[in-house]
C-alpha positions as CSV (number, residue, x, y, z in Angstrom):
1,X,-12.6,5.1,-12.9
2,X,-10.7,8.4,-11.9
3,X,-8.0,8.5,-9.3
4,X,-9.1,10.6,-6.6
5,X,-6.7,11.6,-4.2
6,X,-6.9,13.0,-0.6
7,X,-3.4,14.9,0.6
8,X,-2.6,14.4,4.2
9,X,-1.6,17.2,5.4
10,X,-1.2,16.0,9.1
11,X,-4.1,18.4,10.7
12,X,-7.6,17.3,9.6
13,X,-10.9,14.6,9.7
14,X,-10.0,13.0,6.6
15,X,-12.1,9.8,7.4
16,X,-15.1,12.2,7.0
17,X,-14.0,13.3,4.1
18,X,-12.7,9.9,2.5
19,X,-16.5,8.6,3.2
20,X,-18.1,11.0,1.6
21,X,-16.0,11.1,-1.5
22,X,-16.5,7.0,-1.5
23,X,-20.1,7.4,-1.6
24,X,-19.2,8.9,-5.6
25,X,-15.9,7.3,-6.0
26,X,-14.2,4.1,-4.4
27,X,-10.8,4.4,-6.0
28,X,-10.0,7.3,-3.5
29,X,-6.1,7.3,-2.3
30,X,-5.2,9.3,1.4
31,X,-1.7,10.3,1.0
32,X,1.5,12.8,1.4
33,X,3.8,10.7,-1.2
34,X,4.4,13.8,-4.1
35,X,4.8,11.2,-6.9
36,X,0.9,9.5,-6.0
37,X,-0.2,12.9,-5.3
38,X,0.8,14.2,-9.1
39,X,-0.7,11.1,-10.8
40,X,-4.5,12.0,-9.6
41,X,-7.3,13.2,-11.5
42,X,-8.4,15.0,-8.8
43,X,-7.1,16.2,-5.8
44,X,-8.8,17.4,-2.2
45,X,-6.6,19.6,0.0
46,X,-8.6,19.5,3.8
47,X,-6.8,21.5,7.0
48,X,-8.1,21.8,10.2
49,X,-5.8,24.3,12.9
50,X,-3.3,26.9,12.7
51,X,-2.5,28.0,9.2
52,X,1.1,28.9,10.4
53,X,1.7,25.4,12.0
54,X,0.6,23.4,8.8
55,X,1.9,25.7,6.2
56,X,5.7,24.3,8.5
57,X,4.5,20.2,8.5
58,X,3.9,20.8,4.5
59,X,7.4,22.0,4.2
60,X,8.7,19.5,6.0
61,X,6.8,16.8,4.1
62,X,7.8,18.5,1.0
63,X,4.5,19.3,-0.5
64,X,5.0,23.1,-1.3
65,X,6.5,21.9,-4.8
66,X,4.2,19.3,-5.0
67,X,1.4,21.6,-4.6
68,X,3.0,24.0,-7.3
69,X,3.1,21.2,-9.7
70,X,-0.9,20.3,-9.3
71,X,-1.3,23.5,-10.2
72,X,0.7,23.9,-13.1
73,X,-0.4,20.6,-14.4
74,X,-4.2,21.7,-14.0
75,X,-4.9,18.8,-11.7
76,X,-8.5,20.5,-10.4
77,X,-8.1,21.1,-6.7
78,X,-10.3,21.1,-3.5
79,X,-9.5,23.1,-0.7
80,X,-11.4,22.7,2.5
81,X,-11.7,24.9,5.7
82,X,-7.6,25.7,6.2
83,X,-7.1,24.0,2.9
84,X,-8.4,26.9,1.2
85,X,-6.7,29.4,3.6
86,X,-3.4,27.7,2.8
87,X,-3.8,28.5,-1.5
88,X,-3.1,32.3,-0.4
89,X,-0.2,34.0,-0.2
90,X,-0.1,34.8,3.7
91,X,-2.4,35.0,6.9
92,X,-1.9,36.9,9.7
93,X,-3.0,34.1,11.8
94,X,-0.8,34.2,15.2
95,X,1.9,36.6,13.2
96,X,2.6,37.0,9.8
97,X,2.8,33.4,8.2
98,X,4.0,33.1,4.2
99,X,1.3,30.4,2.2
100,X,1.2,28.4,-0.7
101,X,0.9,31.4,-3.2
102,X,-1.5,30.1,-5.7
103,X,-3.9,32.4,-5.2
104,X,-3.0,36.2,-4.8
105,X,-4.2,37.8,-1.3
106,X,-4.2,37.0,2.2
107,X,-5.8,35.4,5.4
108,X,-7.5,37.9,7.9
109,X,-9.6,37.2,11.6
110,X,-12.9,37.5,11.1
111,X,-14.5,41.1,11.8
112,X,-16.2,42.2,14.8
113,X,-19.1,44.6,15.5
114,X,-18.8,45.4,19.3
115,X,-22.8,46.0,18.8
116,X,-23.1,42.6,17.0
117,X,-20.8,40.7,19.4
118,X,-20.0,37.8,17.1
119,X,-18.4,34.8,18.5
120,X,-15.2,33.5,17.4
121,X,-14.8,30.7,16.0
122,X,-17.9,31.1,14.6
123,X,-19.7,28.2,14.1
124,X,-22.8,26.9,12.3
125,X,-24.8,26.6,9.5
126,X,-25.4,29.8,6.3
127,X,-26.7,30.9,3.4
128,X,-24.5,31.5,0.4
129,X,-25.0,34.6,-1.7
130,X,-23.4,34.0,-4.9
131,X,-21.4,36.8,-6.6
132,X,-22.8,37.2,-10.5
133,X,-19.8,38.5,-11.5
134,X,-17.8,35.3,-11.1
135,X,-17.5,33.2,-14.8
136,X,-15.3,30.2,-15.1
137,X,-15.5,27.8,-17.8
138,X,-13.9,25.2,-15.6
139,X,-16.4,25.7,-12.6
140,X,-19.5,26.8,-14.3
141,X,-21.7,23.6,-13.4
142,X,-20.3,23.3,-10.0
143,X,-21.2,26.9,-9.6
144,X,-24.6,26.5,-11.6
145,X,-25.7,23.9,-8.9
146,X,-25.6,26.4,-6.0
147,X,-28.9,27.7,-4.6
148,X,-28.8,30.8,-2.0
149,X,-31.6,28.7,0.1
150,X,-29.4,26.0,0.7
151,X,-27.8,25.7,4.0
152,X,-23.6,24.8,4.3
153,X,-21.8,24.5,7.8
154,X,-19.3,26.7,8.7
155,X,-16.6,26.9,11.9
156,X,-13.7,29.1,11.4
157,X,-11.9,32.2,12.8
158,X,-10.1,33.5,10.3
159,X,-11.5,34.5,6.5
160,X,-9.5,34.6,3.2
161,X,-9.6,37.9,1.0
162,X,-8.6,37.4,-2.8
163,X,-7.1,40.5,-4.3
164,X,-8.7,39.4,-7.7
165,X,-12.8,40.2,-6.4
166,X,-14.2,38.3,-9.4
167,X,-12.1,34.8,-7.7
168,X,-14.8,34.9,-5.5
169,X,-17.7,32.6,-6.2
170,X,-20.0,33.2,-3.3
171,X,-20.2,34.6,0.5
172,X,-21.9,34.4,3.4
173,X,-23.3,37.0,6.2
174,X,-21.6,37.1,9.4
175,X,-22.2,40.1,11.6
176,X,-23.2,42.0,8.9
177,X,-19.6,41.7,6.6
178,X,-19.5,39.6,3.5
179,X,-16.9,36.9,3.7
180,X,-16.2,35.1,1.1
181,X,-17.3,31.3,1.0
182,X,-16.1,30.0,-1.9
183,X,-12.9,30.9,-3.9
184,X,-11.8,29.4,-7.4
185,X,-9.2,30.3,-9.9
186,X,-7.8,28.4,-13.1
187,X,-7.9,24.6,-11.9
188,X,-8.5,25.4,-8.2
189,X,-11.5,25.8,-6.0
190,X,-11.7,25.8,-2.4
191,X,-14.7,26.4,0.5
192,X,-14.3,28.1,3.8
193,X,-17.3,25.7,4.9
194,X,-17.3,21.7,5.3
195,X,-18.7,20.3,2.4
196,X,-18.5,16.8,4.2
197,X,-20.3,17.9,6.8
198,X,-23.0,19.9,5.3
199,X,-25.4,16.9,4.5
200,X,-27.1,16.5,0.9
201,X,-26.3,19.8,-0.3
202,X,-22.7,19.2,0.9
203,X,-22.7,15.9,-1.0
204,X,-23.6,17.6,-3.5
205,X,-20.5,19.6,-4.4
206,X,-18.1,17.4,-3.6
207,X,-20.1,15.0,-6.4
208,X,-19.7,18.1,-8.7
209,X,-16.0,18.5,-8.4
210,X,-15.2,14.9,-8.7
211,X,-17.8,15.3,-12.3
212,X,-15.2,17.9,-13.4
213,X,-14.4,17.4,-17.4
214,X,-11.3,19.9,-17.2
């Protein structure tokens, strides 16, 4: 059985998470030790807060190497909500705040439409629409099992925008922009939305990356 590991990053439900992982995997690990961390065969990333906040408790816990390592040993990687966020380079989140890097572009606040009136954090359940130009070898089932009627739940306030388009595997409506909802590149995929919280479809995914033959 596959070693699945769960990174504690300090700032997120990982109970949630770890129980909905265990319903496809027992042998699941929550940790911040760098050496465990490295020896999985896969590896989620959640984050729940202020991208600037987390991006300093990762430092501190010496993870940013860590991190660097996963991806340079193609360990496939989940990023959840602020986990994703955290894989780019920056976010303007509360002043300019420098990220993990392993994904080229930034973090920005969601738009608003003064005749739209969006709230922020916004909050509840979407629609993907998946972008056909996206092709990956690595994440062509998990991508293959999406369906555009399928609900996902979402609650965020900031977006992430990869400078490579094609990174982007599917987005969502909100006030009329296009933000993406899903982001993968090489060994790494992440979701804006909650996968462990977005019932059977949810499930779904998270069953798909752990079936990953990288």
């Amino acid at each position: 059985m596959e070693k699945i590991i769960i990174i504690n990053t300090g700032s997120s439900n990982i109970l949630s998470l770890k129980r909905a992982v265990e319903k496809f995997n027992h042998n699941v690990t929550v940790t911040e030790d760098s050496k465990t961390i490295l020896s999985g065969d896969k590896i989620f990333f959640p984050g729940v807060g202020a991208f600037k906040k987390v991006m300093e408790t990762i430092e501190k816990k010496k993870l940013i190497e860590t991190l660097s390592q996963v991806k340079e040993k193609k360990i496939p990687l989940f990023g959840i909500c602020l986990g994703l966020q955290l894989f780019f380079d920056e976010s303007e989140e509360f002043g300019p705040s420098k990220g993990l890097g392993l994904i080229s572009g930034n973090v920005k606040k969601l738009p608003t439409d003064p005749k739209e009136k969006p709230k922020i954090p916004n909050m509840g359940w979407f629609k993907l629409n998946i972008n056909k130009q996206f092709t990956s070898k690595n994440f062509s089932k998990f991508v293959n099992s999406l369906n555009e009627k399928d609900l996902y739940y979402f609650v965020h306030s900031y977006f992430v925008n990869p400078s490579e388009k094609t990174n982007i595997v599917a987005t969502y409506n909100f006030a009329g922009y296009e933000i993406p909802a899903i982001v993968s590149k090489d060994t790494l995929i992440g979701c804006q939305f909650h996968p462990e919280k977005s019932g059977k479809k949810g499930l779904e995914l998270i069953s798909n990356f752990l079936k990953l033959a990288i």
